[in-house]
N, C-alpha and C positions, 0 to 999 in steps of 0.2 A: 163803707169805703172811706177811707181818710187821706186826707191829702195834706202835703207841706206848705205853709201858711207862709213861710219865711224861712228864710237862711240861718237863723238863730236854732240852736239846737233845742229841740223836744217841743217848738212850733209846728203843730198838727192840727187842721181844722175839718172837723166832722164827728160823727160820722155821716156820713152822706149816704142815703140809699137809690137803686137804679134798677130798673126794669129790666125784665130778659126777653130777650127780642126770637123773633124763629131761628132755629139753626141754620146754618146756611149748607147747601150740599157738597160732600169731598169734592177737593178737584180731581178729574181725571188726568193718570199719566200715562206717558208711552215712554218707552226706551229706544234709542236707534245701537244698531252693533257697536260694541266697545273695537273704539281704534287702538292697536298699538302703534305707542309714539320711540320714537328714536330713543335709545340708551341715553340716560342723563340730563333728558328734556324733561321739564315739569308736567305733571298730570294737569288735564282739562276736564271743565264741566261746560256744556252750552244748553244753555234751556231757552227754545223758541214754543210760540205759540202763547195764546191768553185762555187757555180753557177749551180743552183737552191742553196740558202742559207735555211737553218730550222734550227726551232728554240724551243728551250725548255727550258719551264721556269717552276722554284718551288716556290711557295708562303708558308712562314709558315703560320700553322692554327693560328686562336687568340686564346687568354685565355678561356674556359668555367668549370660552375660547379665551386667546392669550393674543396680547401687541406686542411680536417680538420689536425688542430697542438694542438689541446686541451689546457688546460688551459697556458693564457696568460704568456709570461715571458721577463722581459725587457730587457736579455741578449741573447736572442734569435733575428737572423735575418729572416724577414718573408718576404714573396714574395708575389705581387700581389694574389688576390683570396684565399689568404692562412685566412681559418678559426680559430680563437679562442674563450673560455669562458674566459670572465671577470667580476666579480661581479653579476654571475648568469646571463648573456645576455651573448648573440651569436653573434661576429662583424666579418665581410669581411675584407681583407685587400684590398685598394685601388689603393694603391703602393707598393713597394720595401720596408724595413725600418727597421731600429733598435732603439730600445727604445723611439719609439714614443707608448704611451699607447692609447686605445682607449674608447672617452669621458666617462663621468660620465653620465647616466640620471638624468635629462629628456632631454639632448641634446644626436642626434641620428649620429650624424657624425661627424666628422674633418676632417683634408686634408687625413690621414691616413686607417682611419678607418670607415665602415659605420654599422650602424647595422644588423641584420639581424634576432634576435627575441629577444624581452626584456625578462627581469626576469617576475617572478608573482608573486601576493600578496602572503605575507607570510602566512603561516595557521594557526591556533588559538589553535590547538591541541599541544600534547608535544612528538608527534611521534607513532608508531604503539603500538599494544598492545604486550606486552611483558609476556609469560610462564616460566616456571620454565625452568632449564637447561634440566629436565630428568623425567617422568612422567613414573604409573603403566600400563599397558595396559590395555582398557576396564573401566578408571574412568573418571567421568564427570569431567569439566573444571567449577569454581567456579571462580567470581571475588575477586582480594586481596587487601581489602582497596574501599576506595571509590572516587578512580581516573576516574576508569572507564578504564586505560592502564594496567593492573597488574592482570593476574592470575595463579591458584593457582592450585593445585589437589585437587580434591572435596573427602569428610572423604567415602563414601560411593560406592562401586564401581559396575556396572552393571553388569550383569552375563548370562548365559544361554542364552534363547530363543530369549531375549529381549538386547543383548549387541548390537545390531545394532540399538540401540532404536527405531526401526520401530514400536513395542507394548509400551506396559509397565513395567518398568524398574521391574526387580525384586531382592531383598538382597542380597547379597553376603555371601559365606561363611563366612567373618568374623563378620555376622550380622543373620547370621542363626541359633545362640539356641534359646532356647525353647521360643520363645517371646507370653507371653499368654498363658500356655500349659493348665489353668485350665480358664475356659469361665469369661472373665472378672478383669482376675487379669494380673499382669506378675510376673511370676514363681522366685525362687530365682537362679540365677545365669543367669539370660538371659541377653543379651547385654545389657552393662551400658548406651549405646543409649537412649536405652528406660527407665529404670527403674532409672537414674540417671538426666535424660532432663527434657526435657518436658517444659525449661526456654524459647524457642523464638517461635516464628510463624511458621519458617521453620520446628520443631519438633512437633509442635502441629499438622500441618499439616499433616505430614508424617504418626504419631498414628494415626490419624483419617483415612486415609486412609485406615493403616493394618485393622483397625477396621471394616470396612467398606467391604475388602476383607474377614477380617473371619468371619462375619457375629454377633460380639459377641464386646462386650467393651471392652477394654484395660486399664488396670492400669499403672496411671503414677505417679510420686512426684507429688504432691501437689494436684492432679486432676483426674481423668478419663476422657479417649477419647469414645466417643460416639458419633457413626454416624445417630442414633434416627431413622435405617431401622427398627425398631422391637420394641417391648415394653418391653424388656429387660431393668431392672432397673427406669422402668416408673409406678410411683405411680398412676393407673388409677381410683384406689378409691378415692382420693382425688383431682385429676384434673380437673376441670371447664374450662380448656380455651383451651386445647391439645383434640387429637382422633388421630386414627392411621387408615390411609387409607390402607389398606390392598390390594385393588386392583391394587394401585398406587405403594404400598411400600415403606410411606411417613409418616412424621407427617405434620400435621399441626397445627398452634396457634386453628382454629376450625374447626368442621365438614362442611362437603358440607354442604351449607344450599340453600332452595328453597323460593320463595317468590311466591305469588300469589294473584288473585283478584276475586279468587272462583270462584265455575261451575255455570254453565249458563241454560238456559233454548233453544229448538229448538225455528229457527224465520228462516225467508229470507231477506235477502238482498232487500232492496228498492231501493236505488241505490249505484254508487261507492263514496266509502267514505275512506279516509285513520283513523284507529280510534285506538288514543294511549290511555292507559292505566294508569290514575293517583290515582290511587288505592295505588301507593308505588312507589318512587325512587331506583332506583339501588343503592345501598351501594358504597360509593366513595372511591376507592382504591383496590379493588374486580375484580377477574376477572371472566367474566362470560362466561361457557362454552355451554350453551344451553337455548331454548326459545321455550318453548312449551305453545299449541295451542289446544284450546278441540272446537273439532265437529265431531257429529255423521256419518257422513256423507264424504265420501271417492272424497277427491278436492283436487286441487291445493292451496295451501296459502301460501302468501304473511307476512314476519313478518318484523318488524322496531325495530331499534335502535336510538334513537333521544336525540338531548338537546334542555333542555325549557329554551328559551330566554328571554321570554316574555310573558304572557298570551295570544299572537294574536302572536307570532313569532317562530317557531323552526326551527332546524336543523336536515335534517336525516342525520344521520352518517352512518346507513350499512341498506343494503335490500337484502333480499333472500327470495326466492322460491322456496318450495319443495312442493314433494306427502305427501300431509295426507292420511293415509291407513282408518279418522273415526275409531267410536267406543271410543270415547271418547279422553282423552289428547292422544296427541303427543310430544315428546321432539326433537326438531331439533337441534343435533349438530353443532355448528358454526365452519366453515372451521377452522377459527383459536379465539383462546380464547379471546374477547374482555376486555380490560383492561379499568374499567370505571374508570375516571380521577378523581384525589386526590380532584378535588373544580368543584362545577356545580352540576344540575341536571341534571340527565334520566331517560328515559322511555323507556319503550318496547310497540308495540303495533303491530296489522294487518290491512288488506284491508278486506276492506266487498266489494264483487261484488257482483252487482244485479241480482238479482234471483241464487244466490247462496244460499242453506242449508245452515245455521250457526248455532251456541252456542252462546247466549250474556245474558247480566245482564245489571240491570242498575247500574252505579256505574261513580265514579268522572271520566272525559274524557276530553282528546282534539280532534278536529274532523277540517280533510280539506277534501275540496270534490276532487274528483282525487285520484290516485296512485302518493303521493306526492313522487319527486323522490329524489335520494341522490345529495348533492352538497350544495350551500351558503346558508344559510339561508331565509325561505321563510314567508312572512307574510300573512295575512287573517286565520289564525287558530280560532277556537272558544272553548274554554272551557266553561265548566260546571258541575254541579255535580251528575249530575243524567240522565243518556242516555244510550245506548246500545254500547255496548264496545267487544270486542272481548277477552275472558276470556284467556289473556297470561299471563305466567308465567316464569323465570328465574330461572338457577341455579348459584350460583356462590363457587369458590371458593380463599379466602385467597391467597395472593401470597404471 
């Protein structure tokens, strides 16, 4: 062993030799649970005891989760994890820092800052819709202008039964005299509403409404409102092209009209044959509610709706099957009113089964053998103009 004799450099005095003494035995240690310490706190060590030695140690926790600080400000100091908004996005801080900003997009980080949810496209609108400051209770909301953002209070306000508009709306006191007191006029002094309007769509409508509720016409400037439920003020002597369905409670431009290919004579069925009826087209634009069938004779029958494609091609469009009670026509209402299309031909026609009782005539036809069924178009038809047909008939009415 050598030892430093003096402060002068390469003064060394020995070697010196020294004895080895017994070992001395490990210390023993214990550990107590590691405490975690607060975020940021400095780590501890504490050793008590002299032999068994223990030992307890604190770790701080790390950083987690985010400190929102809201909108960005560059004289503000911000600390790791600490959240701001800048130019509509959401950034993390990364570090420590003062007036370091964080990037522009479309770059998503720097040393400072990372992101954590971009802005979003802008909207196309020019913000919510916007009401008056103070409004009457119980009046509709009307738009103000043609933004589509702006309204307004509407001139007319709900009342009674109907202010929860679950029904239908009905006038308000300031629209309740005498509107019409005499069938067909309006009265002198009844809201200027009515008796003063009558210039837009919105007031045309509305008259024809009341009209329509009191069962009777309505005088307006320049016009009368008429709901045409009634023949009230309907010149039926001089009309050609109107009639008033009364069962319906309707006009129409003309009466129900029927078509037909006249009665038949008894025969039986030879075999099955599907056999349309070209006696007459459906009227195009017509809708037709029913399609009746003459046979004496209490059967099942089958009727068609079809388009003529071709002289050898059709199309069935609808097929049904009801009780004929016999005893001459029958009229089969259609579940729902066939609407024959504005361009094409139709026909209406039935099944003949063999050894079935029938009504037929001879008159113009198309004929396929089978119960041709509904679906694409199907060829081998045969027309001609003189064969046994099944005497059907159509009602139609004007839409």
């Amino acid at each position: 062993m050598w030892v430093k004799a003096s402060n002068l450099e390469g003064d060394w005095a020995g070697p010196f030799a020294y004895g080895v003494g017994p070992a001395d035995p490990s210390p023993s240690l214990t550990f107590s649970p590691v405490v975690t310490g607060a975020p940021g706190t400095p780590a501890g060590l504490i050793v008590t005891g002299s032999g068994p030695y223990n030992l307890a140690f604190t770790i701080p926790a790390g950083l987690t989760g985010l400190r929102w600080r809201g909108a960005y400000n560059a004289g503000t100091s911000y600390l790791e994890r600490d959240g701001v908004r800048d130019n509509g996005s959401t950034w993390i801080a990364l570090q420590d820092t003062l007036g370091n900003a964080p990037p522009v997009l479309p770059a998503t980080s720097n040393a400072f800052w990372e992101l954590v949810a971009a802005k979003g496209l802008e909207g196309t609108g020019t913000g919510d819709v916007v009401g008056p400051a103070g409004a009457i209770n119980g009046r509709p909301a009307v738009f103000d202008g043609t933004s589509g953002k702006l309204l307004r209070e509407g001139p007319i306000p709900f009342s009674g039964a109907y202010a929860d508009l679950s029904g239908k709306p009905t006038l308000g006191a300031a629209a309740a005299m005498n509107v019409g007191s005499t069938a067909g006029t309006a009265a002198a002094g009844d809201d200027p509403r009515f008796t003063s309007g009558g210039s837009t769509r919105s007031e045309a409508l509305l008259a024809l409404e009341i009209a329509d509720l009191k069962g009777s016409r309505l005088g307006m400037i320049g016009g009368v409102a008429d709901a045409f439920d009634d023949e009230t003020g309907v010149d039926t002597a001089a009309s050609v092209n109107a009639a008033y369905d009364a069962a319906n409670d309707w006009y129409m431009p003309v009466a129900p009209a029927a078509q037909t290919d006249g009665n038949g004579s008894s025969a039986t069925g030879a075999s099955l044959f599907t056999l349309i009826s070209r006696v007459f087209a459906l009227r195009n634009g017509e809708k037709m509610v029913s399609i009746g069938v003459q046979t004496n004779v209490a059967n099942d029958v089958t009727v068609k709706i079809v388009q003529r494609n071709s002289a050898t091609n059709y199309t069935v469009l609808q097929s049904h099957t009801f009780a004929h009670p016999g005893g001459g026509w029958f009229d089969f209402v259609l579940p729902a009113p066939f609407e024959v299309p504005a361009s094409g031909t139709f026909h209406v026609g039935a099944v003949q089964i063999q050894g079935q009782t029938i009504l037929t005539r001879s008159a113009a036809r198309a004929y396929l053998a089978g119960d041709a069924p509904v679906g694409p178009a199907t060829s081998g038809w045969t027309e001609d103009s003189s064969g046994p047909v099944r005497c059907a008939h159509h009602t139609c009415r004007r839409t």
